[in-house]
C-alpha positions in Angstrom: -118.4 224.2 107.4 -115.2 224.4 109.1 -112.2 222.0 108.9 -110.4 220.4 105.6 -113.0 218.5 103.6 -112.0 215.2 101.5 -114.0 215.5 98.8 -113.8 213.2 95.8 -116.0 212.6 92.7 -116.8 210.2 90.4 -118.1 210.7 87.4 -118.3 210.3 83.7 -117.0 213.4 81.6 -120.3 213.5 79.1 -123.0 212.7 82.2 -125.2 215.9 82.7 -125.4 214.2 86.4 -121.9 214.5 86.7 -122.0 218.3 85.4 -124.2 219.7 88.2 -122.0 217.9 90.5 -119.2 219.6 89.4 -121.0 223.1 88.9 -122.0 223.3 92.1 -118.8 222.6 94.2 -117.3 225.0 91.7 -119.5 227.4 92.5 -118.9 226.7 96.3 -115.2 226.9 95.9 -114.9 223.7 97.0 -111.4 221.4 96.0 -111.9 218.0 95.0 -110.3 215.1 93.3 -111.9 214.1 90.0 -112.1 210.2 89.0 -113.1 209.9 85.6 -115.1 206.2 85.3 -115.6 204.3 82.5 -119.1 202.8 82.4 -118.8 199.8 79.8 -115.9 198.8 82.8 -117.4 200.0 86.1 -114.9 200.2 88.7 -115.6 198.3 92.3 -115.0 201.4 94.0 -118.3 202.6 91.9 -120.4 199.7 92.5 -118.9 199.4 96.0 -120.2 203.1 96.8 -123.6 202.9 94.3 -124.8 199.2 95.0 -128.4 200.1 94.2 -128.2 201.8 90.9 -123.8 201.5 90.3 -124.4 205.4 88.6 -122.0 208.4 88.4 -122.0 210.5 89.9 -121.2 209.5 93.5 -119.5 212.1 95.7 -117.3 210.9 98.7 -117.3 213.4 101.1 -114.9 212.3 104.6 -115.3 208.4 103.3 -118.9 208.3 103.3 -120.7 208.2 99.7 -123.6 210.3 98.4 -125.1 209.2 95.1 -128.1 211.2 92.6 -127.0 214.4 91.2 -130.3 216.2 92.8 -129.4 214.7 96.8 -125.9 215.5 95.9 -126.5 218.8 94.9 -128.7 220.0 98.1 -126.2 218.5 100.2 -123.4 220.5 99.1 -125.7 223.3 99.4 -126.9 222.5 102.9 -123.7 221.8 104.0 -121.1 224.2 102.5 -120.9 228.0 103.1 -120.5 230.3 100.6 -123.0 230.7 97.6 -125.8 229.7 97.5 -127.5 227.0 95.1 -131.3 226.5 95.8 -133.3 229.8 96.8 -133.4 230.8 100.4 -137.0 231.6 100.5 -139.4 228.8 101.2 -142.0 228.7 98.4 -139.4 229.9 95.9 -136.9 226.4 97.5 -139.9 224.3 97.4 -140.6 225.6 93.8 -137.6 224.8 92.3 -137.4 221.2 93.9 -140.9 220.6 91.8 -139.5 221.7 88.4 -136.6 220.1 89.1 -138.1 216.7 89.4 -140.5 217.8 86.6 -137.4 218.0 84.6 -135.5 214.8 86.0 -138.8 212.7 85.6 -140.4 213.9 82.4 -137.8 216.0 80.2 -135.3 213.6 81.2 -136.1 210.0 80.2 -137.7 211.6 77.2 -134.9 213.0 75.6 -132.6 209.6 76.6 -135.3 208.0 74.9 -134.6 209.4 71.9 -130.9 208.1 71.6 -132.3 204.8 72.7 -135.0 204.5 70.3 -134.5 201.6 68.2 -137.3 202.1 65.3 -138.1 205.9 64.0 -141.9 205.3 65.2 -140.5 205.0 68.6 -138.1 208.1 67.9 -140.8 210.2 67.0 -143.1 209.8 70.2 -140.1 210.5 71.9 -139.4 213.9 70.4 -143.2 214.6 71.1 -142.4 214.0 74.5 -139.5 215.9 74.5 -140.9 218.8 72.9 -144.0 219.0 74.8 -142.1 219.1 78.2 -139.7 221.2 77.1 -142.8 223.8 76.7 -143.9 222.7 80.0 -140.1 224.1 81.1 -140.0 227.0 79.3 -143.8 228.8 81.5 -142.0 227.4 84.6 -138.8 229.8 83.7 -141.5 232.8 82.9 -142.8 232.4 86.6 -139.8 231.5 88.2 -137.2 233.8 87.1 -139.1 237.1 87.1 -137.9 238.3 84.5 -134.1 238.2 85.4 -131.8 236.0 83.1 -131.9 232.9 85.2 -134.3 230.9 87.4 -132.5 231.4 90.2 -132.4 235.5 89.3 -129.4 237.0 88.4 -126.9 234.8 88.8 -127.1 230.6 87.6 -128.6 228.6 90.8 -130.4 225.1 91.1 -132.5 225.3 88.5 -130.2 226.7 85.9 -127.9 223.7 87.3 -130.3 220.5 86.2 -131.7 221.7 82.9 -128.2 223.9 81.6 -126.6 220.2 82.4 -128.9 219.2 79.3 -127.5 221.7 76.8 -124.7 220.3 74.9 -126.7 217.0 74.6 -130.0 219.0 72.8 -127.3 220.1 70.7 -125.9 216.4 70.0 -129.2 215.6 69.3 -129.5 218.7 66.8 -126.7 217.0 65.2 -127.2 213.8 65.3 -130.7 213.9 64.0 -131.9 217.8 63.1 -133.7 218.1 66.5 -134.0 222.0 67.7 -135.4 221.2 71.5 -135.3 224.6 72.7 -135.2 227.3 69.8 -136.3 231.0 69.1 -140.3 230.1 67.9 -141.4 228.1 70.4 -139.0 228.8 73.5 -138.1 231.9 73.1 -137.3 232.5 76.9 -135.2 229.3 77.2 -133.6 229.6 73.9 -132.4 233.2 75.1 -131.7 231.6 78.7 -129.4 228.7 77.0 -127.1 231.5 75.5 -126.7 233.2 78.6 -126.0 229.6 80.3 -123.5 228.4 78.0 -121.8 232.0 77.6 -121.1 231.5 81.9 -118.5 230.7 83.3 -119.6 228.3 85.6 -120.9 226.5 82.5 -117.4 227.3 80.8 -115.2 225.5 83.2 -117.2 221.9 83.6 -119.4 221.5 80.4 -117.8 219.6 77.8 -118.0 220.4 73.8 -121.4 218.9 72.0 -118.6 216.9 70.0 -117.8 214.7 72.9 -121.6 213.8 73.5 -122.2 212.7 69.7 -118.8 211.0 70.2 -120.2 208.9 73.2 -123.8 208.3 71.7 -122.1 206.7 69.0 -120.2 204.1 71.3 -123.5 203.7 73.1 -125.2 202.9 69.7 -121.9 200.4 68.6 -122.2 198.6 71.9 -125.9 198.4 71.4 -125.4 197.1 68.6 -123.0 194.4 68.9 -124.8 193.4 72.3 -127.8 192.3 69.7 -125.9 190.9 67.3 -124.3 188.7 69.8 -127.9 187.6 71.5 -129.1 186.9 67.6 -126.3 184.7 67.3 -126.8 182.9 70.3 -130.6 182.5 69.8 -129.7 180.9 66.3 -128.0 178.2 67.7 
């Protein structure tokens, strides 16, 4: 696309949403101004340009908002030249779209559900989840990346985008609670995938150390906290 673009982006440093975002306008070449947003204090710039869901990341592309890492990321693809994100051919495009919402509706909510569980029964069926979708993942990257070292082939594309975003937060969760979601027995494809992810340097330049995830899912547990202390108070009165 021709002309100077006015791209800005706000986001959330630790958001996997946020890191495909970022991936692919890197990956386009694309300039733009970074606005980091803190979620416990949303701004009204975010909740002006996300009414429906007030999420990071929104882009603002020329004034005009785009919000969901997955729209935002096959717009910047559709619309920018340069290289490209989802596969060119057809089937292979419309393949990728259905793993990628496999991913965003079933991998997803699974593994957030295991930083939100509140009892270790609850916990548990949501590492079961987690695990078994994670082996759902690791056939789709047999089929899909033909035996190259990504599922977009050689190089990191869409695909490689929306689950490598997850990386850094399996490892939080390793560390957080001795969880190995992708490792050498069970995933062996994905295991070796991830170490060619994280080794890249598209991955290098946007995704943060696991430190900073543990860092943030212990704010979200303190504010969980204190958010149910505070209604137990209330409700004893």
């Amino acid at each position: 696309m021709a002309g100077k673009e006015d791209l800005k982006l706000l986001g959330l440093l630790v958001s996997p949403f946020v890191i495909r975002v970022r991936m692919a306008l890197s990956m386009k070449g694309l300039n733009y101004e970074y606005v980091e947003e803190d979620l416990f204090n949303k701004s009204e710039l975010l909740i002006k340009l996300n009414p429906v869901h007030k999420k990071v990341p929104v882009l603002i592309h020329n004034g005009k908002p785009i919000c969901e890492s997955l729209v935002i990321l096959q717009y910047v693809d559709e619309l920018f030249a340069g290289r490209a994100i989802l596969p060119t051919d057809p089937y292979e495009r419309a393949t990728a779209r259905f793993w990628a919402a496999y991913i965003e509706d079933k991998l997803c909510p699974a593994w957030i559900g295991i930083l939100k569980a509140k009892a270790e029964e609850e916990r548990a069926e949501k590492v079961k989840e987690t695990l078994a979708a994670i082996e759902h993942v690791e056939v789709a990257f047999a089929k899909c990346s033909n035996g190259n070292a990504f599922f977009g082939g050689d190089s990191i594309g869409y695909l490689d985008i929306v689950l490598g975003s997850f990386l850094f937060w399996f490892e939080a969760l390793r560390r957080m609670y001795g969880l190995e979601i992708i490792n050498t027995s069970k995933t062996p494809l994905l295991a070796a995938w991830a170490e060619r992810f994280g080794g890249s340097v598209e991955a290098k330049e946007v995704v943060p150390e696991a430190d900073k995830a543990v860092q943030y899912a212990n704010k979200l547990h303190a504010a969980a906290a204190a958010a149910a202390a505070a209604v137990k108070l209330v409700s004893s009165e």
